[in-house]
Backbone as a chain_set.jsonl record, in Angstrom:
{"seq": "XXXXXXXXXXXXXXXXXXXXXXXXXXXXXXXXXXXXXXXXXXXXXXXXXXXXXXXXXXXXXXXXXXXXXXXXXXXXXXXXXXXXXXXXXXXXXXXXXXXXXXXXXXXXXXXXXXXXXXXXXXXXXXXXXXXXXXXXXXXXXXXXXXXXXXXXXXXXXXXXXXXXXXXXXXXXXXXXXXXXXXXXXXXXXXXXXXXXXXXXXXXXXXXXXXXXX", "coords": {"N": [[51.669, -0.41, 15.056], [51.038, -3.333, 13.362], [49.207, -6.27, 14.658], [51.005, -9.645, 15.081], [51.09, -12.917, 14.576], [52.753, -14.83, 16.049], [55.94, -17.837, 16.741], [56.967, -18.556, 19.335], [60.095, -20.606, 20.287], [60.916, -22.266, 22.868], [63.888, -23.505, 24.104], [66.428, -25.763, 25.937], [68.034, -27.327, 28.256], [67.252, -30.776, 30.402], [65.095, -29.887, 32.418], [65.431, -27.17, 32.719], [63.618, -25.34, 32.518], [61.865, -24.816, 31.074], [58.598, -26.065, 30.905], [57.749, -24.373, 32.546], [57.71, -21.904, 32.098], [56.685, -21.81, 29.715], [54.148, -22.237, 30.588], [54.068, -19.73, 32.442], [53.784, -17.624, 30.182], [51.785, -18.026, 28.518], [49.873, -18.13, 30.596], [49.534, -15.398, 31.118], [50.043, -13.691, 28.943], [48.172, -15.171, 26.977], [48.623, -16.092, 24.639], [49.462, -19.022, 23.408], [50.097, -22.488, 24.527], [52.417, -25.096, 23.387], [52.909, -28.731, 24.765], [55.572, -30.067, 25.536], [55.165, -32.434, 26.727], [56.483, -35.206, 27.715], [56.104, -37.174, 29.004], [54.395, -38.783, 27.428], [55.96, -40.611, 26.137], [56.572, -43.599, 25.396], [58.634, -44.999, 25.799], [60.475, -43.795, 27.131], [60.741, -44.41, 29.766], [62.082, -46.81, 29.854], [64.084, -45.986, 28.314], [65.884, -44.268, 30.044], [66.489, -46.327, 31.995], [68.257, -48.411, 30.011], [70.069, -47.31, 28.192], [71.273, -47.561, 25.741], [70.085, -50.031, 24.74], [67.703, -48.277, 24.253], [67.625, -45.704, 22.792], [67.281, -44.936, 20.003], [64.998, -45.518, 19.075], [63.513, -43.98, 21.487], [64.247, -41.404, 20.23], [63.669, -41.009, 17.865], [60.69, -41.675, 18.508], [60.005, -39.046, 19.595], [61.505, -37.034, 17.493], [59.139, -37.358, 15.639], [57.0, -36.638, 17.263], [57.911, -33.806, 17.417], [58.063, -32.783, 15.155], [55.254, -33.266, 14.122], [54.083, -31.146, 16.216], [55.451, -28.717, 14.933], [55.139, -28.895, 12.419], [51.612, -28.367, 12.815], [51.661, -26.1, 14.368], [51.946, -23.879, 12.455], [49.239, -23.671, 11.307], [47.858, -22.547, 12.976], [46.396, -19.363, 14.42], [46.974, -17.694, 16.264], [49.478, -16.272, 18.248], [51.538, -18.889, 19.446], [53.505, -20.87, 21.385], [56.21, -23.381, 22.029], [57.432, -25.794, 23.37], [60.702, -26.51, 23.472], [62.428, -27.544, 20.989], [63.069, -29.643, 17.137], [65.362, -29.026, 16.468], [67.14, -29.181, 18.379], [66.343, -31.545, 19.911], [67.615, -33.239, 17.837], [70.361, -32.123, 17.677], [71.305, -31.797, 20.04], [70.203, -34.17, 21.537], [70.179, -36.263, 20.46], [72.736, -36.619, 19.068], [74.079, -36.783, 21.03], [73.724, -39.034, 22.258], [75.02, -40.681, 20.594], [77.758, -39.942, 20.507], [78.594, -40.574, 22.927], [78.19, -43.288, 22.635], [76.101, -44.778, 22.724], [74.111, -44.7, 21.019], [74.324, -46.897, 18.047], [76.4, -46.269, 15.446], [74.774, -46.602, 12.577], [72.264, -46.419, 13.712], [72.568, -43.887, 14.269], [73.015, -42.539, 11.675], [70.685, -42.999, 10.461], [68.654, -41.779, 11.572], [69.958, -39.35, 11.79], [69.214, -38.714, 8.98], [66.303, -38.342, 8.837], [65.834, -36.321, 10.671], [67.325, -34.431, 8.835], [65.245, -34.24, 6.298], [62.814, -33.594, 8.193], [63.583, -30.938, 8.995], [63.46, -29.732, 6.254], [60.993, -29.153, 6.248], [59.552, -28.0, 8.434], [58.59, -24.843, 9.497], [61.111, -22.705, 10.989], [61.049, -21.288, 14.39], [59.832, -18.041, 15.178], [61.373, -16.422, 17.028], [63.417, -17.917, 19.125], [63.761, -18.409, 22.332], [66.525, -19.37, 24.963], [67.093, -20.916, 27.684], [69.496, -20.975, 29.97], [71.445, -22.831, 32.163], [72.839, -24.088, 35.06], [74.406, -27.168, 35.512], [73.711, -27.504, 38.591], [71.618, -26.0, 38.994], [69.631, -26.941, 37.448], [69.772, -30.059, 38.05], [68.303, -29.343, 40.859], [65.932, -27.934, 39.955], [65.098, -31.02, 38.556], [64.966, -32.45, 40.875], [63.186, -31.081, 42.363], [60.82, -31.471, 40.854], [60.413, -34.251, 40.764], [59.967, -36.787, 39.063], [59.76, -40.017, 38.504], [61.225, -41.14, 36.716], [63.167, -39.898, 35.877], [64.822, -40.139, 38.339], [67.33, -41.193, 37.777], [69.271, -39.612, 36.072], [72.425, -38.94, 35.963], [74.805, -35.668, 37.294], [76.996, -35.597, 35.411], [75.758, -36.504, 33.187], [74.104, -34.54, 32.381], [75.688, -32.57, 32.284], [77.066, -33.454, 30.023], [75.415, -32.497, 28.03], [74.836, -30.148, 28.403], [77.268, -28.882, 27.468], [76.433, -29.739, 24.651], [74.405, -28.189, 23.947], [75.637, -25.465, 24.682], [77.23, -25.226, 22.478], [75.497, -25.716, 20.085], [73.792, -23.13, 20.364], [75.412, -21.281, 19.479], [75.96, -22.011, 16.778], [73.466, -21.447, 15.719], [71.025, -20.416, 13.538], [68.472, -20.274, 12.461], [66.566, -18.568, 13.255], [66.248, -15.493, 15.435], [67.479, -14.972, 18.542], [67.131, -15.275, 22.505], [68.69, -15.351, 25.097], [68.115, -16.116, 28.386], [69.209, -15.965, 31.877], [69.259, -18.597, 34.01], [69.79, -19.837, 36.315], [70.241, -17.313, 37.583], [67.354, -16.828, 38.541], [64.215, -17.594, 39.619], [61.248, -18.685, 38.651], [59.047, -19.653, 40.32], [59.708, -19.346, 42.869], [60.084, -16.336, 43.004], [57.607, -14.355, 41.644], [58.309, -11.177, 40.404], [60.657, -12.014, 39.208], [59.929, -13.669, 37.251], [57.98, -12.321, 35.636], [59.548, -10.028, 34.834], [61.398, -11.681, 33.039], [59.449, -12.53, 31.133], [58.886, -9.735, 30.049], [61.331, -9.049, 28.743], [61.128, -10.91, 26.697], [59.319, -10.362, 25.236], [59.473, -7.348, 24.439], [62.109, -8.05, 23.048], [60.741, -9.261, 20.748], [59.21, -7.198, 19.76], [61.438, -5.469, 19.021], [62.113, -7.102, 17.141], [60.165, -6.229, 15.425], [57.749, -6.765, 15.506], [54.221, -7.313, 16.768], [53.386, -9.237, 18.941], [49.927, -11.683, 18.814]], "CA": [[52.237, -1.65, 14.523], [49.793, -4.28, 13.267], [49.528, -7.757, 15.18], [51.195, -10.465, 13.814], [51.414, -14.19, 15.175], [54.531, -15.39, 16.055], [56.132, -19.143, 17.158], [58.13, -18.658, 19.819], [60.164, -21.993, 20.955], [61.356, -22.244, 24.077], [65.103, -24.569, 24.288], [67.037, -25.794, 27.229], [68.247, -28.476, 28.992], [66.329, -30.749, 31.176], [65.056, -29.298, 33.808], [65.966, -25.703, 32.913], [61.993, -24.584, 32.854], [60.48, -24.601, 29.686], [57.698, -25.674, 30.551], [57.049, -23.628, 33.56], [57.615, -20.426, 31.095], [55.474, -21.781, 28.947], [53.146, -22.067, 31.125], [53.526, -18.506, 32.634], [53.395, -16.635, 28.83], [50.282, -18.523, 28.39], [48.842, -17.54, 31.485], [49.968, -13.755, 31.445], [49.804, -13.129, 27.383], [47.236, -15.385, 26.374], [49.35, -17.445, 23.971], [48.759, -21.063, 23.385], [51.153, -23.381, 24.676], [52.456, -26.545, 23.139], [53.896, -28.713, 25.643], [56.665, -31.073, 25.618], [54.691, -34.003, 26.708], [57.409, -36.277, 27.873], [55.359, -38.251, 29.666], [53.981, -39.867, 26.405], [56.789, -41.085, 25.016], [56.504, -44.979, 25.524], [60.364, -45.733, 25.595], [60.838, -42.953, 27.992], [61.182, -44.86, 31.576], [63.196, -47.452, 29.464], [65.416, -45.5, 27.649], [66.634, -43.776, 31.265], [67.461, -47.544, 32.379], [69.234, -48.774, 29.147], [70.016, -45.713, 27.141], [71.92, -48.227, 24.37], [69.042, -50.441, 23.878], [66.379, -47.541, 23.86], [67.981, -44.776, 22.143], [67.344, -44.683, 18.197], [63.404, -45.545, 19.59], [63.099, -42.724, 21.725], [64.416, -40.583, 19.617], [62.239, -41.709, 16.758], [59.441, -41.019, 18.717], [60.429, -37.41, 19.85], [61.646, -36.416, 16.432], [57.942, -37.377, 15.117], [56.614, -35.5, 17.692], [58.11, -32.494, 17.429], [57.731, -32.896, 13.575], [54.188, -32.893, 13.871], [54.392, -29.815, 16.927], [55.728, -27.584, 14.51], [53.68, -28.348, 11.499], [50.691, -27.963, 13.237], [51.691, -24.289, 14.181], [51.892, -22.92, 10.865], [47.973, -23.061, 11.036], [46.861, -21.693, 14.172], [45.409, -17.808, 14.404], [47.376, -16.912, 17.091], [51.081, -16.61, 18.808], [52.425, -19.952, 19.786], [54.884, -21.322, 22.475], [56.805, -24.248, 21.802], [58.603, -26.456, 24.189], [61.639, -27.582, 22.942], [62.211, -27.958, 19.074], [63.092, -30.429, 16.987], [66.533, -28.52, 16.132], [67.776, -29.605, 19.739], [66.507, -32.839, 20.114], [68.661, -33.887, 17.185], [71.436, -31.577, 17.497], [72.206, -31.837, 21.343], [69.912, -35.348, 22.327], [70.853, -37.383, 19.853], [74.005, -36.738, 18.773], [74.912, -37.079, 22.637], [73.525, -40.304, 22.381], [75.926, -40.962, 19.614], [78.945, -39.315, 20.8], [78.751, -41.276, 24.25], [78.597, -44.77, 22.108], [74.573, -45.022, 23.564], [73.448, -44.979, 19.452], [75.06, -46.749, 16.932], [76.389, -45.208, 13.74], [74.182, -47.4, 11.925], [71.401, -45.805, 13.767], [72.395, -42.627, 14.346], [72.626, -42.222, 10.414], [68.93, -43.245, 9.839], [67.872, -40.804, 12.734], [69.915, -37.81, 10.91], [68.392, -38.45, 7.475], [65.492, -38.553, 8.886], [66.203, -35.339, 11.046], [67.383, -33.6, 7.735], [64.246, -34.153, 6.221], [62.141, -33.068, 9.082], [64.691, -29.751, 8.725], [63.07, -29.225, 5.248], [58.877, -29.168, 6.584], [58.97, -27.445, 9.399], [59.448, -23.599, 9.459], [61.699, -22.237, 11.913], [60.356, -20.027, 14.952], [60.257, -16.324, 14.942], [62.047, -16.518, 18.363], [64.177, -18.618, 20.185], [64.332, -18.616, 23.826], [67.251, -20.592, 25.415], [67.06, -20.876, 29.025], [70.888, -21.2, 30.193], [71.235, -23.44, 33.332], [74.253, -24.79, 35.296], [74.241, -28.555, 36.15], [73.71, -27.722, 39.98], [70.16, -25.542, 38.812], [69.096, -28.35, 36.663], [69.358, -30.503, 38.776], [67.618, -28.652, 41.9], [64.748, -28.147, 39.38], [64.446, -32.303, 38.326], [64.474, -33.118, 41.947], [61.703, -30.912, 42.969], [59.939, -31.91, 40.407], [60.346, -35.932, 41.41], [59.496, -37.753, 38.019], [60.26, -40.934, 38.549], [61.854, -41.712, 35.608], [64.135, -39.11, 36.087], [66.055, -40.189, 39.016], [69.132, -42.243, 37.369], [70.042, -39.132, 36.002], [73.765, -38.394, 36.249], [75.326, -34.574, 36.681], [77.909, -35.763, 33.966], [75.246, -36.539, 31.768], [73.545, -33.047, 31.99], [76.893, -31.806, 31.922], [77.426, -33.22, 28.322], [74.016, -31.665, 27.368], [74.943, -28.586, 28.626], [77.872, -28.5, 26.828], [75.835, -29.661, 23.478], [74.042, -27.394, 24.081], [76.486, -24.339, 23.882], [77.447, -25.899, 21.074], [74.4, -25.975, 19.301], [73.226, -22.51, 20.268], [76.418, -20.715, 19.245], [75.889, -21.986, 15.381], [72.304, -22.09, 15.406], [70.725, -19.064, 12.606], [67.545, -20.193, 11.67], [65.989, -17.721, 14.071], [66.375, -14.787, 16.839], [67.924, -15.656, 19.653], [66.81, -14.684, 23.528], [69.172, -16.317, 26.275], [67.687, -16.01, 29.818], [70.179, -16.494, 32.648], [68.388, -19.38, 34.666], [70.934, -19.31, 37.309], [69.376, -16.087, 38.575], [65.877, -16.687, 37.722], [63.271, -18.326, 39.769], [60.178, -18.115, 38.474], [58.074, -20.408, 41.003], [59.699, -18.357, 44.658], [60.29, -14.821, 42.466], [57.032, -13.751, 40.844], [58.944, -10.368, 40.032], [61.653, -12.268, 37.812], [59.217, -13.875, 35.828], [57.736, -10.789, 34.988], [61.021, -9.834, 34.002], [61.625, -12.673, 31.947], [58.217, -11.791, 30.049], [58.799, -8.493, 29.569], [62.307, -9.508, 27.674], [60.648, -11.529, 25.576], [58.26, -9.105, 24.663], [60.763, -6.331, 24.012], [62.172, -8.582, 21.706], [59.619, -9.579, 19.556], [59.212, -5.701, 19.354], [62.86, -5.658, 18.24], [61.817, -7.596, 15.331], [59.165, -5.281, 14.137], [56.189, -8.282, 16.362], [53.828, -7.249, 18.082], [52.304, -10.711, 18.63], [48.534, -11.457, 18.854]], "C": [[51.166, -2.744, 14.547], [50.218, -5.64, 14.15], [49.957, -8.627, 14.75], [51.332, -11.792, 14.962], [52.673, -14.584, 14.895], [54.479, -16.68, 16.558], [57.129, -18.706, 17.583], [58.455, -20.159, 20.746], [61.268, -21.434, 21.808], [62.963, -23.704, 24.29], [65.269, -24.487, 25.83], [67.316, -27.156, 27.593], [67.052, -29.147, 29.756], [66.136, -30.447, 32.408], [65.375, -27.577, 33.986], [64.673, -24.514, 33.064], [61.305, -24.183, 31.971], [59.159, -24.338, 30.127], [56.6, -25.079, 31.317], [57.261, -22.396, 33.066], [56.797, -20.753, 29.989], [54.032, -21.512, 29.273], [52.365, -20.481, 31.397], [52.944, -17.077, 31.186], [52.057, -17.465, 28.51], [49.135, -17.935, 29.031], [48.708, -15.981, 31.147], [49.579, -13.168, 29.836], [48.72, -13.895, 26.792], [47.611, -16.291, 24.996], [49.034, -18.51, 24.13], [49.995, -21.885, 23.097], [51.041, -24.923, 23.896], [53.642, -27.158, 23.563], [54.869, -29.733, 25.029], [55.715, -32.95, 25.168], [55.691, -35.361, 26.627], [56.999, -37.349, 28.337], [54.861, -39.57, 28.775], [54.777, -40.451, 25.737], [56.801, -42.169, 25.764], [57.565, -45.217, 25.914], [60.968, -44.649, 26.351], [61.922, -43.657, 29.099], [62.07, -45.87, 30.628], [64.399, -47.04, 29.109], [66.351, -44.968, 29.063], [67.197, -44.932, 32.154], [68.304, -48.442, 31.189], [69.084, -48.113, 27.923], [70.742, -46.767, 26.112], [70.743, -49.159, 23.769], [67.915, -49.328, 23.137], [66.624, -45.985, 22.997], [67.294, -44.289, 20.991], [65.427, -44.631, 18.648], [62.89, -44.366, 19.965], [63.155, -41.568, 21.206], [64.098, -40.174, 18.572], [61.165, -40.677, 17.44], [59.808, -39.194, 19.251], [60.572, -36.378, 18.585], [60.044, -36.642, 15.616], [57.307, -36.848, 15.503], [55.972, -34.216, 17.568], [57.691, -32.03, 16.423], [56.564, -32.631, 13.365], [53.592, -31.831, 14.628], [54.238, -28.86, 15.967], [54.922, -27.512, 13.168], [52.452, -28.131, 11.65], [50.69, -26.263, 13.688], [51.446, -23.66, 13.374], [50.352, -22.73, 11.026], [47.368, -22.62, 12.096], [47.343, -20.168, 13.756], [46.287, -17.249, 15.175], [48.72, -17.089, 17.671], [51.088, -17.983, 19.37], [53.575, -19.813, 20.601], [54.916, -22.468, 22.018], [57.763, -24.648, 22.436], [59.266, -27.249, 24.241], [61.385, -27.914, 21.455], [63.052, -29.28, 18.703], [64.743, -30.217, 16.826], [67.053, -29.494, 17.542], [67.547, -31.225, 20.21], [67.409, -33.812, 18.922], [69.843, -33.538, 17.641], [72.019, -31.697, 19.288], [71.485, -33.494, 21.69], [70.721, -36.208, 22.098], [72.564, -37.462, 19.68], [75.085, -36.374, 20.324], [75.471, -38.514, 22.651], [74.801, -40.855, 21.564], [77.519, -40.745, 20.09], [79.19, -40.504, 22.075], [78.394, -42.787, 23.686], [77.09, -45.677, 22.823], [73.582, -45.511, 22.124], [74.116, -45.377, 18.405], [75.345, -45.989, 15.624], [75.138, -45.549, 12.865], [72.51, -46.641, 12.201], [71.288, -44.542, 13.714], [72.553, -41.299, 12.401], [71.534, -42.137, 10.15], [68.129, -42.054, 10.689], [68.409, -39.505, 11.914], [69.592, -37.82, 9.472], [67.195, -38.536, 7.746], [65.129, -36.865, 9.477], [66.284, -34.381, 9.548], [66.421, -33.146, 6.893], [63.007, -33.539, 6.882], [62.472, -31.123, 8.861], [63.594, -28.789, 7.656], [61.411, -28.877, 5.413], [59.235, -28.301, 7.175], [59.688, -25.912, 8.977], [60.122, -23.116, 10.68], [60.971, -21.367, 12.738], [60.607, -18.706, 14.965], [60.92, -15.965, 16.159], [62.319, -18.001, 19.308], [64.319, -18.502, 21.427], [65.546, -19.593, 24.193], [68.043, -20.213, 26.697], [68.706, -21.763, 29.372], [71.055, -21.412, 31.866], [71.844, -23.944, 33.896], [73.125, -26.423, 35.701], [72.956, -28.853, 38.005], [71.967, -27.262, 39.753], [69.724, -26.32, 37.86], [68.528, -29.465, 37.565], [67.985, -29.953, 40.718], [66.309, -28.499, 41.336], [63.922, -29.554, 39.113], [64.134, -32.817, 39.621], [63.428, -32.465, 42.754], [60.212, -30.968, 41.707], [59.073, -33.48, 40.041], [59.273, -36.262, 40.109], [60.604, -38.871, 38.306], [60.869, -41.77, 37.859], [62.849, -40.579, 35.011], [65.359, -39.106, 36.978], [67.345, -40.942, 38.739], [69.532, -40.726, 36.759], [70.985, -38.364, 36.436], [73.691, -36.769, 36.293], [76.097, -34.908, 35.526], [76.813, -35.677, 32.996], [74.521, -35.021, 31.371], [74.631, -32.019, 31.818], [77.391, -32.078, 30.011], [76.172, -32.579, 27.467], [74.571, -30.503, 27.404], [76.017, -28.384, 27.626], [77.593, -28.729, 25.136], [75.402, -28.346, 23.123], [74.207, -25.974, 23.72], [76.847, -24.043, 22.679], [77.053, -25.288, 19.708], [73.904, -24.456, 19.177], [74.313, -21.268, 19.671], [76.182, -20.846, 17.551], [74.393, -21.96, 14.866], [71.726, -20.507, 14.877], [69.628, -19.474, 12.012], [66.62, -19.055, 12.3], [66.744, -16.771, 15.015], [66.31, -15.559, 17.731], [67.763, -14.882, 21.252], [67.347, -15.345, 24.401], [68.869, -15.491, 27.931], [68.765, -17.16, 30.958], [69.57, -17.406, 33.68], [69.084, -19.369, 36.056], [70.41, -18.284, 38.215], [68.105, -15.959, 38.635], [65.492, -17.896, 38.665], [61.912, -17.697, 39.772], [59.085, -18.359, 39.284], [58.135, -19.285, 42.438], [59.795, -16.664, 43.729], [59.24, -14.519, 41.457], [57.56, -12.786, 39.283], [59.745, -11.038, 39.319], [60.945, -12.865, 36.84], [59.005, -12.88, 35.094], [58.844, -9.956, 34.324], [61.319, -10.423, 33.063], [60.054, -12.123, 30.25], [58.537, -10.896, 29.492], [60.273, -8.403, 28.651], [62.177, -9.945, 26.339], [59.939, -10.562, 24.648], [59.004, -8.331, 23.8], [61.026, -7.065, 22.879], [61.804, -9.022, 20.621], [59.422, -7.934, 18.831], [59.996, -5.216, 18.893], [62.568, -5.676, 17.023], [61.291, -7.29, 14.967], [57.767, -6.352, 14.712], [56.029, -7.751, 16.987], [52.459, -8.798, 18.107], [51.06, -10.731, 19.064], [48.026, -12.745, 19.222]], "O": [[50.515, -3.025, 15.553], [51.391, -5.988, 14.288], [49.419, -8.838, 13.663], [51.666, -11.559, 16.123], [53.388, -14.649, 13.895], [53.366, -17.075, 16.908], [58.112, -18.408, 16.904], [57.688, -20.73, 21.522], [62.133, -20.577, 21.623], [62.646, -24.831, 24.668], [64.744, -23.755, 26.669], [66.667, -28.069, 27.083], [65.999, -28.524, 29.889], [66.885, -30.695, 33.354], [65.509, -26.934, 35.027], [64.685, -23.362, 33.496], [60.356, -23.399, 31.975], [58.534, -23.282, 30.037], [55.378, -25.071, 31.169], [56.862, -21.565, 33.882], [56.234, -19.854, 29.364], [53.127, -20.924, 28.681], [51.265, -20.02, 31.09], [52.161, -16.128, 31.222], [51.263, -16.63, 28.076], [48.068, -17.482, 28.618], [47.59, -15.517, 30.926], [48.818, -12.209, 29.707], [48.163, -13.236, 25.914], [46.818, -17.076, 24.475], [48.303, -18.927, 25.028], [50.671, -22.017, 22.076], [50.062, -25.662, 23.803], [54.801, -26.844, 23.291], [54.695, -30.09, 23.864], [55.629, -33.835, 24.316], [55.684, -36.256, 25.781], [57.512, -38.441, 28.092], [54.856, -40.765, 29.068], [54.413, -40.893, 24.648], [57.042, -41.94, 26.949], [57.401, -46.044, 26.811], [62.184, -44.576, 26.179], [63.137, -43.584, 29.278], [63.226, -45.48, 30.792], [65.495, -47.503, 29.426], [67.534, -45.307, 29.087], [68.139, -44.737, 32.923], [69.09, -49.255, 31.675], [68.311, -48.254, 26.975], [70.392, -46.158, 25.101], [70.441, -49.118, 22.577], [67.425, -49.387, 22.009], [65.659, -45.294, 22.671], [66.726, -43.199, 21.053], [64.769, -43.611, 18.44], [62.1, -43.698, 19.299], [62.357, -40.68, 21.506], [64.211, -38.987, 18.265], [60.86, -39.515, 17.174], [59.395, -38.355, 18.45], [60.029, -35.275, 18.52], [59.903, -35.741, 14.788], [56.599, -36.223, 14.714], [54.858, -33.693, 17.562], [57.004, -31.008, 16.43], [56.371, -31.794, 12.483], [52.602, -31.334, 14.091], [53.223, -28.166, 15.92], [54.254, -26.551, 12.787], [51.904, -27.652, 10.657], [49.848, -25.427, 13.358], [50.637, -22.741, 13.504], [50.019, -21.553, 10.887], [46.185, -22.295, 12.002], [48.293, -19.842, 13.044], [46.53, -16.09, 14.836], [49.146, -18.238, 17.557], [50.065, -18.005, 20.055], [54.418, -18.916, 20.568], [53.872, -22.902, 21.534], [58.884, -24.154, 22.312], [59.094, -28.376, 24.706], [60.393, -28.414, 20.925], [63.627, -29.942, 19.567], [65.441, -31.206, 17.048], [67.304, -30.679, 17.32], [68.399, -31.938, 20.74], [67.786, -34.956, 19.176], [70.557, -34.448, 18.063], [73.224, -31.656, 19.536], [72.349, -34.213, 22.191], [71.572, -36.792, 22.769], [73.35, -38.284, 20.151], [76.22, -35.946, 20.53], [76.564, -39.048, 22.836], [75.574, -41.56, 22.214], [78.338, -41.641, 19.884], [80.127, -41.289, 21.926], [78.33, -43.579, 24.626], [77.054, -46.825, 23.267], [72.673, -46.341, 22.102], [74.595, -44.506, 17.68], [74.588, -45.271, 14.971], [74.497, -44.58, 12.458], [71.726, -46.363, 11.294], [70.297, -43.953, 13.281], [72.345, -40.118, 12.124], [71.185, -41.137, 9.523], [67.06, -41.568, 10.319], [67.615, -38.7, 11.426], [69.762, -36.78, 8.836], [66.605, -38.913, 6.733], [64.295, -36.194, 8.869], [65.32, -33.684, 9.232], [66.416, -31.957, 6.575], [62.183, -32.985, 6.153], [61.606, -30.283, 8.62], [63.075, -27.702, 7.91], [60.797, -28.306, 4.511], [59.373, -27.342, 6.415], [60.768, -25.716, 8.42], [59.334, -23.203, 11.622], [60.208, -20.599, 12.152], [61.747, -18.311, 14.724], [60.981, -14.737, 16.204], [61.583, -18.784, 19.908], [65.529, -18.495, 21.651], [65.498, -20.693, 23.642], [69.08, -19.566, 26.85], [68.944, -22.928, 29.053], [70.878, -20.519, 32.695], [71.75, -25.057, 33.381], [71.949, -26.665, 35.971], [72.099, -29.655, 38.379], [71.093, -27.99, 40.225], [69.029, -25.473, 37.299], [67.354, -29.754, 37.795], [67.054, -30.556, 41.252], [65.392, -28.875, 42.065], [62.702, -29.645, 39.256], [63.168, -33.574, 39.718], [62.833, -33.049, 43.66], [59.043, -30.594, 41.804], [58.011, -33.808, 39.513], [58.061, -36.048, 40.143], [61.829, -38.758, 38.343], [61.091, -42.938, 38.175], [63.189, -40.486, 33.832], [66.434, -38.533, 36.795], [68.226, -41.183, 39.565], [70.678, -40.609, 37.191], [70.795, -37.35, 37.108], [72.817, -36.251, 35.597], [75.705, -34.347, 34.503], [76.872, -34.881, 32.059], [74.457, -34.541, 30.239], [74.506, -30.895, 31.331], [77.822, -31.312, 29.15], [76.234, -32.264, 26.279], [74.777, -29.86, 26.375], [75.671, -27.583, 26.757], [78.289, -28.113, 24.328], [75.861, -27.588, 22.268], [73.517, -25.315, 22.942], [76.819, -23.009, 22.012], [77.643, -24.738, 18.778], [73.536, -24.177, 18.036], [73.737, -20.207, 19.429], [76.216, -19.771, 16.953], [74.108, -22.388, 13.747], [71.899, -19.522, 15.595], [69.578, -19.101, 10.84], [65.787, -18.663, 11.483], [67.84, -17.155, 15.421], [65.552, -16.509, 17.927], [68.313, -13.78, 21.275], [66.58, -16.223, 24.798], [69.413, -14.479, 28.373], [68.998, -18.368, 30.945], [69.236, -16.643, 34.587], [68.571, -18.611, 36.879], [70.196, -18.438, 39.418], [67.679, -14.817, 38.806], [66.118, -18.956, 38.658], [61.463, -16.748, 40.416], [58.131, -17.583, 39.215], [57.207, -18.649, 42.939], [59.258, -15.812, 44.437], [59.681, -14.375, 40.317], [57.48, -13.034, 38.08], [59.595, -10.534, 38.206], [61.219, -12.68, 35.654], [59.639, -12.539, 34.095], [58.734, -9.32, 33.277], [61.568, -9.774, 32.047], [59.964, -11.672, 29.108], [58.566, -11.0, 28.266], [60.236, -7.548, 27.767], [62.738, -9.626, 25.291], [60.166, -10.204, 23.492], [59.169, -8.578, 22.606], [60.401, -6.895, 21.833], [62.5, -9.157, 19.614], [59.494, -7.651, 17.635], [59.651, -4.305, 18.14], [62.634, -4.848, 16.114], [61.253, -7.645, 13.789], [56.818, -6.487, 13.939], [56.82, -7.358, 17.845], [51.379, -9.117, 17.611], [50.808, -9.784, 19.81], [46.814, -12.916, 19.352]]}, "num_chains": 1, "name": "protein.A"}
């Protein structure tokens, strides 16, 4: 079976371990990660103290992002990781934001025509990951990872993610789908389940007729 480059993106809640599986298929396969980079988003630490002023902003910048994430893939040589697509930051961030009365209509219109558009550039990945994570392992992950612009968040609020989330991944067909039970999975104290997790992935790409390169 010849080599072929693939884009696999990695979903999930926050805190569910993107981009510490990104990390490890990087290390272990030789793939080339592209991270998140939450850190750079300007309107970050604001938006987590007044999610109604900073909303439509942050989410701006994220959806431009990602936007430029995924068209930049199309031209690299070799398999791709991707942490976190743009599918999810509309379809579970925003329209949280919206739902919970955090984004007006007014904005949250201009953000999904803008979204829809984005929709039409980018090509979908040849695999989906979507790391499935209760509230309680979410959290246990954001607090040992102490970003400080992380601690206001609520369980409720990762609870309405999570349930976006389901949501979202239940109708979602632009790609193969790989759900890893996070719940049982630590990849930092359990070597051995990473390696597990890898070797899933793998498999499945091999599923699809990929053997990635």
């Amino acid at each position: 079976m010849k080599g072929t480059k693939a884009i696999i993106a990695i979903a999930g809640n926050i805190g569910a371990g993107k981009s510490t599986l990104a990390h490890l298929l990087a290390k272990t396969k030789g793939w080339e990660a592209h991270l998140e980079l939450a850190n750079d988003n300007p309107y970050l630490a604001d938006f987590y103290l007044d999610m109604r002023r900073w909303s439509f902003h942050s989410q701006i910048y994220f959806l431009a992002r990602r936007l430029r994430q995924q068209l930049a893939l199309a031209h690299l040589s070799k398999t791709a990781i991707l942490d976190r697509t743009l599918y999810e930051d509309a379809e579970v961030f925003a329209r949280n934001l919206y739902l919970q009365g955090l984004m007006s209509p007014r904005d949250y219109q201009t953000y999904n025509e803008l979204y829809q558009a984005a929709r039409l550039l980018a090509s979908p990945p040849t695999l989906l990951i979507y790391l499935r994570a209760s509230v309680t392992t979410l959290l246990k992950h954001i607090h040992s990872r102490g970003r400080h612009y992380e601690r206001s968040i609520s369980p409720q609020y990762l609870r309405q993610l999570n349930s976006l989330y389901e949501e979202w991944i239940e109708r979602f067909d632009l790609s193969p789908i790989l759900v890893l039970p996070m719940n049982e999975l630590d990849f930092v104290l359990h070597p051995e389940e990473a390696s597990w997790a890898i070797h899933q992935i793998v498999t499945k790409l091999y599923q699809l007729g990929i053997v990635p390169i």
